[in-house]
C-alpha positions as CSV (number, residue, x, y, z in Angstrom):
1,X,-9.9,17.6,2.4
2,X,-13.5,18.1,3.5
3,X,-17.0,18.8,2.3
4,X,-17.3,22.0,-0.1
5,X,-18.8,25.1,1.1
6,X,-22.1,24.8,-0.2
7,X,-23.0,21.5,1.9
8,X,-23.0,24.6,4.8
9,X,-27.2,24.3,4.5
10,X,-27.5,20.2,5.0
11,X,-25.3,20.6,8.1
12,X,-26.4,23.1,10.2
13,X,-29.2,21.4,12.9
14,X,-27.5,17.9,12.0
15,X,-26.8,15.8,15.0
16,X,-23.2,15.2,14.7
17,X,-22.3,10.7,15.0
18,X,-19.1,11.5,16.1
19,X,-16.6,14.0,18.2
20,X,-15.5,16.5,16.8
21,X,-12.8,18.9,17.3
22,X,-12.1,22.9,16.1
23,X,-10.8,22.9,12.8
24,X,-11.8,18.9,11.7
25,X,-13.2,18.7,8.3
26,X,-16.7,17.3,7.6
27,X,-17.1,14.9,5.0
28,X,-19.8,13.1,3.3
29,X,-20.4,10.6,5.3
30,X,-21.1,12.9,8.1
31,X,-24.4,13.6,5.9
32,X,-25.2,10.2,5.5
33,X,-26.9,7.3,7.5
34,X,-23.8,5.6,7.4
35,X,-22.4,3.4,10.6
36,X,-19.2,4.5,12.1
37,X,-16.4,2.2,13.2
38,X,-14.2,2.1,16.1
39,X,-11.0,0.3,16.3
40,X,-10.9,-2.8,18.9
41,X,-8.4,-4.4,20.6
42,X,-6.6,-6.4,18.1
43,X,-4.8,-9.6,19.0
44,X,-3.8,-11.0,15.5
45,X,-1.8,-13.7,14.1
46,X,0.5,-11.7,12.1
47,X,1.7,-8.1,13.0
48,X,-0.9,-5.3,12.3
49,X,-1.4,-2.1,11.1
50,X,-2.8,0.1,8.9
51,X,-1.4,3.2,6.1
52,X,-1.2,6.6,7.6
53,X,0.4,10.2,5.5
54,X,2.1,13.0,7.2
55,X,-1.2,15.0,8.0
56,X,-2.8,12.2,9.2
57,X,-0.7,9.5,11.0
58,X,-1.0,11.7,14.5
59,X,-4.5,11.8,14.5
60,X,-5.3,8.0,14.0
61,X,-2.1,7.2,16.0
62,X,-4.1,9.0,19.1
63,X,-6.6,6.7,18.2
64,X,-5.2,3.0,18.2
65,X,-1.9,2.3,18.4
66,X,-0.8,-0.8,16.3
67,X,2.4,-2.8,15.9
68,X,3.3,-1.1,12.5
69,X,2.8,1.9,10.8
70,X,3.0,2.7,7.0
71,X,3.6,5.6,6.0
72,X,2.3,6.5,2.5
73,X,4.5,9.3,0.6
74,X,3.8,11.7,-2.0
75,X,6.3,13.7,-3.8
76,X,5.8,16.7,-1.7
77,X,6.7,14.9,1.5
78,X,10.0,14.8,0.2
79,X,10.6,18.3,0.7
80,X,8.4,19.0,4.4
81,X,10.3,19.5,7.8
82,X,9.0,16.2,9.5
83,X,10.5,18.0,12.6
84,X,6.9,19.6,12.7
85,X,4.9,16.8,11.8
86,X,6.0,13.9,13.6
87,X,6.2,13.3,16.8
88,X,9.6,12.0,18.9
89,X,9.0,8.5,19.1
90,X,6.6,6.1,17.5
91,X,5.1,2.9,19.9
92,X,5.3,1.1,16.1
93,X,7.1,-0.2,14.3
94,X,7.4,1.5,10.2
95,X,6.7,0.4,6.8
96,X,7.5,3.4,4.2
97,X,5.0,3.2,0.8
98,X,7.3,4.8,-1.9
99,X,5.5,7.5,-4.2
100,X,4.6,6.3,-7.9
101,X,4.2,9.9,-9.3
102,X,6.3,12.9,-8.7
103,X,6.9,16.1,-9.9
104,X,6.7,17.3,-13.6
105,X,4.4,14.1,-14.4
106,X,7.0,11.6,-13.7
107,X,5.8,7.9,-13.4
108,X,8.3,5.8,-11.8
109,X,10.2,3.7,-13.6
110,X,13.2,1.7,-12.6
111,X,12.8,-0.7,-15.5
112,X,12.2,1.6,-18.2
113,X,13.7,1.0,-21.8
114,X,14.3,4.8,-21.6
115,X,17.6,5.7,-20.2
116,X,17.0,9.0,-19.1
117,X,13.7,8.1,-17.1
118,X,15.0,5.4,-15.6
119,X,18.1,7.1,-14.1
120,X,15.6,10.0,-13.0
121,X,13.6,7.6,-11.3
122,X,16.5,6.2,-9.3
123,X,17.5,9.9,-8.5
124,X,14.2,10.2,-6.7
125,X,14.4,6.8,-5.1
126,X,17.7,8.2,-3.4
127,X,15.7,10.8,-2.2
128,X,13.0,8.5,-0.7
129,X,16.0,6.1,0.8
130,X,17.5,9.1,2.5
131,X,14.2,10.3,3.7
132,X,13.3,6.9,4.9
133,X,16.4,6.5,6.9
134,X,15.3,9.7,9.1
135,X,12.2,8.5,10.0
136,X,13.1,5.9,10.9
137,X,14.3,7.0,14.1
138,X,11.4,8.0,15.6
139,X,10.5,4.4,15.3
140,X,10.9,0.6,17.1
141,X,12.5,-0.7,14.7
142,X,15.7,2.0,14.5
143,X,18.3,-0.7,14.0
144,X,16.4,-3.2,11.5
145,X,16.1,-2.7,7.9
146,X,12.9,-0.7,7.4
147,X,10.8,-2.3,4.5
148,X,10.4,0.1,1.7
149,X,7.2,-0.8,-0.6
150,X,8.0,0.4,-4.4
151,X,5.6,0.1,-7.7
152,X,8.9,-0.8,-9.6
153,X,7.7,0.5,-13.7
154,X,7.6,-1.8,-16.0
155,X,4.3,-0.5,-17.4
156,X,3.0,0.0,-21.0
157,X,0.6,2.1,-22.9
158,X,-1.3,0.4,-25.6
159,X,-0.3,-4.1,-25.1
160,X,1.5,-6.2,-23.0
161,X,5.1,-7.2,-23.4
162,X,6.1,-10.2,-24.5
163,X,8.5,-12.5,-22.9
164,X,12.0,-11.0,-24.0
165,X,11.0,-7.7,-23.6
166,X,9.6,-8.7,-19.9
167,X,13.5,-10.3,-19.5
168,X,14.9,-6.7,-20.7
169,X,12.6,-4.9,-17.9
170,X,14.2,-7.3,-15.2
171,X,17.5,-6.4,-16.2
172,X,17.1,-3.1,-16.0
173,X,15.3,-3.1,-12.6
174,X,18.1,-5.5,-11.2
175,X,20.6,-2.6,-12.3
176,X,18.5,0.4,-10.7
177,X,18.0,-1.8,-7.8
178,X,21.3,-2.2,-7.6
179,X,22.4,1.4,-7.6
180,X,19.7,1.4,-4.6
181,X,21.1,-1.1,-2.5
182,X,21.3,0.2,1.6
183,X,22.1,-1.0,4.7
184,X,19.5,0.3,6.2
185,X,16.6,0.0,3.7
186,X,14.9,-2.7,2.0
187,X,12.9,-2.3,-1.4
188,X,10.0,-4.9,-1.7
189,X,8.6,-4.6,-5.2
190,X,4.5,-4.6,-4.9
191,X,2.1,-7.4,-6.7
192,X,0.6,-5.1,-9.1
193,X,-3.0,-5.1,-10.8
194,X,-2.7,-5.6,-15.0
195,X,-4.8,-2.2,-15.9
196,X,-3.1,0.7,-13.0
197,X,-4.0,4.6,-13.2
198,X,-1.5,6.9,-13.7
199,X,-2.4,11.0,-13.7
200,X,-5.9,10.1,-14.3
201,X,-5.5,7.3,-17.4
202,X,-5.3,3.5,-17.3
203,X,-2.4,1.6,-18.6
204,X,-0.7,-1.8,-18.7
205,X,1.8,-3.6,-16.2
206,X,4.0,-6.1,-17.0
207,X,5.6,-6.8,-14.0
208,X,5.0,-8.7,-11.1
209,X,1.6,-9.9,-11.9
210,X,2.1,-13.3,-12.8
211,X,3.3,-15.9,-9.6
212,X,5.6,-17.4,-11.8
213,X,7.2,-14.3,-13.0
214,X,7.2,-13.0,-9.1
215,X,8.8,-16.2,-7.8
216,X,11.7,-16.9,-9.9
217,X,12.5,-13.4,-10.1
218,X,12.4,-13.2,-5.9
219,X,14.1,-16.4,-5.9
220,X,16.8,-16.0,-8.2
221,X,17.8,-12.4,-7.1
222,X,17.0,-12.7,-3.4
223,X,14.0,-10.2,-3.5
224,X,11.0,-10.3,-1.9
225,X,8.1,-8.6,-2.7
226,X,4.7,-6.7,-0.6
227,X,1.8,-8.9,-2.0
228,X,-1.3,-6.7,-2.5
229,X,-4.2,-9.1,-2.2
230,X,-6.4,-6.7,-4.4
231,X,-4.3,-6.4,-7.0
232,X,-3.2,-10.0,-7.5
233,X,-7.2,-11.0,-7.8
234,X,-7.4,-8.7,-10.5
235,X,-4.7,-10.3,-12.3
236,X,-6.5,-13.9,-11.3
237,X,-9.7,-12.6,-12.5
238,X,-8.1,-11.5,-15.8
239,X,-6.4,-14.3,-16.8
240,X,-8.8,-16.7,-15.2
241,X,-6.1,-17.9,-12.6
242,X,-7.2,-20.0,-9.6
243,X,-6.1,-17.6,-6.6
244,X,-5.5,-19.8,-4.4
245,X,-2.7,-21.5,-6.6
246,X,-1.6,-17.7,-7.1
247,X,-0.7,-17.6,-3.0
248,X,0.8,-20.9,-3.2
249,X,3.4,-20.2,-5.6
250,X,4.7,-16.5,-4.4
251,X,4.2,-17.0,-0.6
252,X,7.6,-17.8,0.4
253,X,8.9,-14.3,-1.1
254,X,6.5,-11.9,0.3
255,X,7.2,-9.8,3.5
256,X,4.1,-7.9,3.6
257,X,0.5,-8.2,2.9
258,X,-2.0,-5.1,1.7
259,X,-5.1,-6.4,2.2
260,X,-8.8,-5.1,0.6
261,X,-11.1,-6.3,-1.8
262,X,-11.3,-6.4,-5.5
263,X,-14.0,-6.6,-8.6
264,X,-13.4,-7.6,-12.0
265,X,-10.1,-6.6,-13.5
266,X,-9.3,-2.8,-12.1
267,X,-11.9,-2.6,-8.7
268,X,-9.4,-2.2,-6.5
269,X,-9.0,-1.2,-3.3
270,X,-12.4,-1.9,-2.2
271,X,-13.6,-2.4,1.5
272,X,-13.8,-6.3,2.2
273,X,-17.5,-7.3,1.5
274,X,-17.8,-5.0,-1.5
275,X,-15.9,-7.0,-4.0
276,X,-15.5,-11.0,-4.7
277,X,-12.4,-12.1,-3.1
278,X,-14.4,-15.1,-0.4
279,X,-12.2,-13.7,2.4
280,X,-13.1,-16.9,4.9
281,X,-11.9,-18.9,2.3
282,X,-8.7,-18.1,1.7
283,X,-8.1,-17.2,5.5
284,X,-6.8,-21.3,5.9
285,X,-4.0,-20.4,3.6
286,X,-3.4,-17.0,4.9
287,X,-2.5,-17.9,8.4
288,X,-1.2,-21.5,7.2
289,X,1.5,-19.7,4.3
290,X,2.3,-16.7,6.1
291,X,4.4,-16.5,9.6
292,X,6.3,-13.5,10.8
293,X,5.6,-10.8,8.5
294,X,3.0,-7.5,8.4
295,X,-0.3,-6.7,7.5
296,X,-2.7,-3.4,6.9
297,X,-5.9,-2.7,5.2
298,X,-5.1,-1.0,2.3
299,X,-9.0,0.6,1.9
300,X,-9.7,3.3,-0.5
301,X,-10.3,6.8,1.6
302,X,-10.2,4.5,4.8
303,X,-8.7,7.5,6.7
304,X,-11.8,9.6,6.3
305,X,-13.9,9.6,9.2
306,X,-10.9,9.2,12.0
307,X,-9.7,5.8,10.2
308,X,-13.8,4.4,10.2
309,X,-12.9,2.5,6.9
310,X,-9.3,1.0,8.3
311,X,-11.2,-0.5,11.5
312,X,-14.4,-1.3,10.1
313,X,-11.9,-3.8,7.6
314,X,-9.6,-4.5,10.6
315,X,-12.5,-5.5,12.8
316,X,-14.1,-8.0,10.1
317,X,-10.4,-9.7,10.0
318,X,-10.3,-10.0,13.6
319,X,-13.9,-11.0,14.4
320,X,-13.5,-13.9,11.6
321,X,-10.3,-14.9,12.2
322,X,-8.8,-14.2,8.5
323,X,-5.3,-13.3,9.3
């Protein structure tokens, strides 16, 4: 998680920027000139948060305390006693992030053409669901349907889909999501970028990238979807797509916002300011399209440094008034 061993000379006689307790890691930016943020107090339009995983969400949760957490899975959470990683009770509400890769190079799936994948991948959305219905109890929101965020499949390797065989991957998600449905647990497929990483290479999605594609699918099957703002402006950018028009057309079908910057067609995840997305532009529609529903910065490696890149993106949303 930290600095290697051999970054031992550049740190002894450095004057440390921030606390530090026995057994934190040093990272990087502990060597660098780099400002660290704090966390304010945050008074937003729609209800805040920001991602957290099992070894972290303590520490930042001692930090600031926000209306939602989401917790971000991996494949090996699926298997920990949360007993000894959580604690009692959560001042939060929670937002669960489903894994994308799981054991024995498994990519999920729940549209694939291939039978045996696809009913593997709904095996280990089970396992998320039941997971997902324990936590919840150490949260606010014990007797609401806890919003479960999924990267759905529906990807390819070498060219895009065409139209029927973009029809045949909704049918087969409808039928896995289907064989998912729960009382307590709602799946909200994510916006996706058109060139994701999977186990280190870049393929091609099909699925819910294009706002027309996203909205009749949420409106004719009663779905609603987490809208990644980073992704979606990669798709824009790609097939030169006004985004604006993009927010128009899905924003009555989405329940959740991820929120970062974007570059080109597969800079993702980028803190705001280091992409192209013109933030205090879009923020008229943001707060004019979207009422009741959840937000976090979804920051690459915002965690590192106590959460610095989460707050330095929450406080630049705050201060300008975005969301």
């Amino acid at each position: 998680k930290g600095l290697p061993p051999y970054y031992k000379k550049d740190l002894i006689g450095k004057i440390a920027k921030r606390d530090f307790k026995e057994n934190d890691n040093f990272f990087l930016s502990d060597l660098e000139n780099k400002f660290i943020f704090k966390p304010m107090n945050y008074k937003f339009k729609l209800k805040w948060g920001y991602p957290v995983r099992f070894h972290d969400i303590n520490d930042l949760y001692n930090i600031s305390k926000p209306e939602i957490l989401e917790i971000h899975l991996s494949f090996k959470d699926l298997d920990v006693n949360f007993d000894e990683i959580l604690y009692d009770k959560y001042d939060s509400d929670l937002i669960v992030h489903s894994p994308e890769q799981f054991d024995k190079d498994l990519i999920l799936d729940l549209c694939s053409f291939d039978i045996k994948k696809r009913n593997l991948s709904i095996k280990q959305m089970k396992k998320v669901i039941n997971l997902v219905k324990k936590i919840k109890q150490r949260f606010n929101n014990y007797n609401d349907k806890i919003l479960l965020i999924t990267n759905v499949g529906g990807y390819s390797y070498d060219k895009n889909f065409n139209s029927k065989e973009i029809k045949k991957l909704e049918i087969n998600l409808l039928k896995s999501l289907d064989e998912l449905k729960d009382d307590e647990v709602e799946i909200i497929p994510q916006t996706m970028p058109p060139y994701p990483w999977h186990f280190g290479g870049q393929n091609i999605h099909n699925l819910f990238l294009d706002p027309k594609q996203i909205s009749d699918f949420c409106k004719k099957n009663g779905y609603r979807v987490c809208f990644d703002i980073s992704h979606s402006a990669l798709f824009c950018n790609n097939k030169n797509i006004h985004f604006e028009n993009f927010i128009k057309k899905i924003s009555k079908h989405v329940a959740h916002l991820h929120i970062s910057d974007a570059l080109g067609v597969d800079g993702e995840g980028l803190e705001i300011g280091d992409g192209e997305i013109n933030f205090i532009d879009l923020s008229y529609d943001l707060k004019k399209l979207f009422n009741k529903i959840s937000f976090i910065p979804e920051v690459w490696q915002g965690h590192k440094n106590e959460g610095s890149g989460f707050w330095k993106a929450l406080n630049y949303l705050y201060k300008n008034k975005i969301v």
